[in-house]
N, C-alpha and C positions, 0 to 999 in steps of 0.2 A: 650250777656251773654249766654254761654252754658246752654243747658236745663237740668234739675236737672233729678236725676236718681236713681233708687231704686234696692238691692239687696239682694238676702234671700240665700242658699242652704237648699238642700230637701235631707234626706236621700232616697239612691234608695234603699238599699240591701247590702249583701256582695259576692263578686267578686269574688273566686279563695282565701278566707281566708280573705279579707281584705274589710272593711266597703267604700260605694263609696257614694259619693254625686255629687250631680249636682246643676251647679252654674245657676241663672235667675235673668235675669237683665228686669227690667219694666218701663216705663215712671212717674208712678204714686202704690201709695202705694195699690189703690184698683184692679189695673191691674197685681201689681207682688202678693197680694193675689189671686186674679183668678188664673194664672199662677199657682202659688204653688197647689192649691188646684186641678186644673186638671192632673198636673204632679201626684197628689197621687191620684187619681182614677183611670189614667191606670195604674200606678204599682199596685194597689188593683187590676183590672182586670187583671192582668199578663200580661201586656206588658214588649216589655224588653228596656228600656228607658236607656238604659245603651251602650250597646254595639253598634257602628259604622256600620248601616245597608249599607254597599257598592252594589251596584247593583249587579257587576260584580259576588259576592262570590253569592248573591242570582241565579242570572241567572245558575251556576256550578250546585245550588242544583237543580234548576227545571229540567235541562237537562239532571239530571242525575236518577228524579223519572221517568222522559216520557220514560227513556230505560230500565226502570224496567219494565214497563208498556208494553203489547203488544201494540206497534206501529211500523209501518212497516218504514223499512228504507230509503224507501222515505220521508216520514214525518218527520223523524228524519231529516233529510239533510235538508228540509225546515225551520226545528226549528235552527238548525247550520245556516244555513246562513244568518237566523235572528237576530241572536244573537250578529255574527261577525257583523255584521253591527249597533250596538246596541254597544257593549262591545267597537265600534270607539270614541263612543262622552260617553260613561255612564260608563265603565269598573271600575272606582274608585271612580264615586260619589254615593254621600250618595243620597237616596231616598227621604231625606227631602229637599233636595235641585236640586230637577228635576220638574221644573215648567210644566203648561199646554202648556204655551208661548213660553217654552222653547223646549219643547221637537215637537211642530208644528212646528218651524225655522228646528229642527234638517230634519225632517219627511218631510217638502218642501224641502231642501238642496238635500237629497238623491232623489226625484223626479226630478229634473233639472239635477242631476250628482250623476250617479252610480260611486259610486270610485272606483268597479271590473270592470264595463265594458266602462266606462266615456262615457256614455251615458245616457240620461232619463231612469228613473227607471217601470217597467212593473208596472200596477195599483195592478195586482197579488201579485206582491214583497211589496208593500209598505202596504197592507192588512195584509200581512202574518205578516212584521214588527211591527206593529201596534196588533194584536193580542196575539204575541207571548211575546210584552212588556206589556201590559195588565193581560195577564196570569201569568207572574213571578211577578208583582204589587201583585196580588191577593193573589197567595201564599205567599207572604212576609208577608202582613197581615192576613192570614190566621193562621203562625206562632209567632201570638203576637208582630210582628216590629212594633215600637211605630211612627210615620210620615210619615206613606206610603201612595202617594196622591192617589185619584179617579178620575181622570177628561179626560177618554179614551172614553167616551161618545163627549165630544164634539172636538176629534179631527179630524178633516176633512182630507180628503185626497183628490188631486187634480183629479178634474174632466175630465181633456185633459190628464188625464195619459195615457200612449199608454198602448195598451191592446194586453194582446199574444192570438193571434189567432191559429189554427189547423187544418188542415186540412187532405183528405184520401188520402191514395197513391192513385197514378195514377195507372193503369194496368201494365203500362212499368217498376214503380218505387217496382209492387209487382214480376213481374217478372224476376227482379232482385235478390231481395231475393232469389228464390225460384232456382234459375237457378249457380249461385254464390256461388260455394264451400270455406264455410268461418267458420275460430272456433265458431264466433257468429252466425253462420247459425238459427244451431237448433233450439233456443230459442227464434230468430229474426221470424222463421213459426211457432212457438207456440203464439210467441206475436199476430201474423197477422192472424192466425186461430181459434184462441179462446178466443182473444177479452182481453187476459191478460196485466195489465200493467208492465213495469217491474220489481218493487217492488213483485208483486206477481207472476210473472216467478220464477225471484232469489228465491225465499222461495221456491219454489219446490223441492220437494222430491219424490222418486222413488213410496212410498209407497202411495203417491197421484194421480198417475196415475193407470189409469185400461185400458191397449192395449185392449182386450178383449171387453170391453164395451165401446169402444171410451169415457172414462169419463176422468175428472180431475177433483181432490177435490181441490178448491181452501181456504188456511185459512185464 
């Protein structure tokens, strides 16, 4: 015998001119009042319980306050290539429907099989993923999105991740540089002489150097 079932609609507000409700279905008459009665206290607290929170439309708006924001264009490229790989499994789901469970499969998947490089994923890369989906989580709730989950605290990232290593040029590999008439020369003996990354080479400007005082004002 089917198990029996209970249904209400709650006014949310009006939409663009027109009155909307939302429909809640419950096992039991004391569960679809709970239901009801929490559905009106975040519309009381201004959630927006209405409109269709997609990841993907979330993710456009956070990447698009970080490059309002001075951040150098390294990091921005860090935040894109988090994203891309992110907007793979999440691009048109809703937030309410991206489990803890679900999104640790996604987060091991990419650690076994980079699908840029179809290799194991750097521990770096699956940090920055992990963060970078955390961060847009936060802002989404931030902006009164009514089911935006919390649960970035207990996602683990694999321990045998391969880790990117670095290391100094060799003598032969700086005298190269140095000796190797090349468009990227210049910028290649400014990287290697004054300790710049490339993020902050590229942002250089004329008016940041001082010949005279061998200075560089880095911003």
């Amino acid at each position: 015998m089917p198990k029996k079932s209970y249904s209400t609609t709650v006014y949310i507000g009006t939409v663009n001119g027109k009155k909307k409700y939302k429909h809640i279905r419950a096992n039991s008459q004391r569960e679809l009042k709970q239901k009801a009665a929490s559905l009106k206290t975040e519309i009381n607290n201004g959630k927006d319980v209405y409109s269709k929170a997609v990841f993907g439309v979330w993710a456009d708006k956070w990447i698009n306050e970080r490059k309002k924001n001075t951040v150098s264009s390294g990091t921005l490229t860090q935040y894109e290539a988090a994203i891309k790989h992110l907007n793979r499994r999440y691009q048109y789901v809703e937030f309410k429907n991206i489990t803890l469970s679900d999104f640790q499969l996604f987060l091991n998947g990419i650690a076994e099989n980079n699908p840029t490089t179809n290799k194991p994923t750097s521990k770096k890369t699956l940090e920055s993923i992990k963060k970078v989906a955390a961060s847009i989580f936060r802002y989404a709730r931030s902006n009164n999105i009514a089911g935006v989950p919390d649960f970035f605290r207990e996602v683990s990232i694999d321990k045998n991740a391969p880790q990117e290593k670095r290391r100094a040029l060799t003598e032969a590999e700086q005298n190269r540089i140095i000796e190797t008439p090349h468009t990227a020369q210049l910028p290649a003996m400014i990287m290697l002489f004054a300790g710049l990354r490339r993020g902050e080479c590229l942002a250089l400007r004329w008016i940041d150097i001082d010949l005279e005082k061998a200075r560089i004002k880095v911003r």
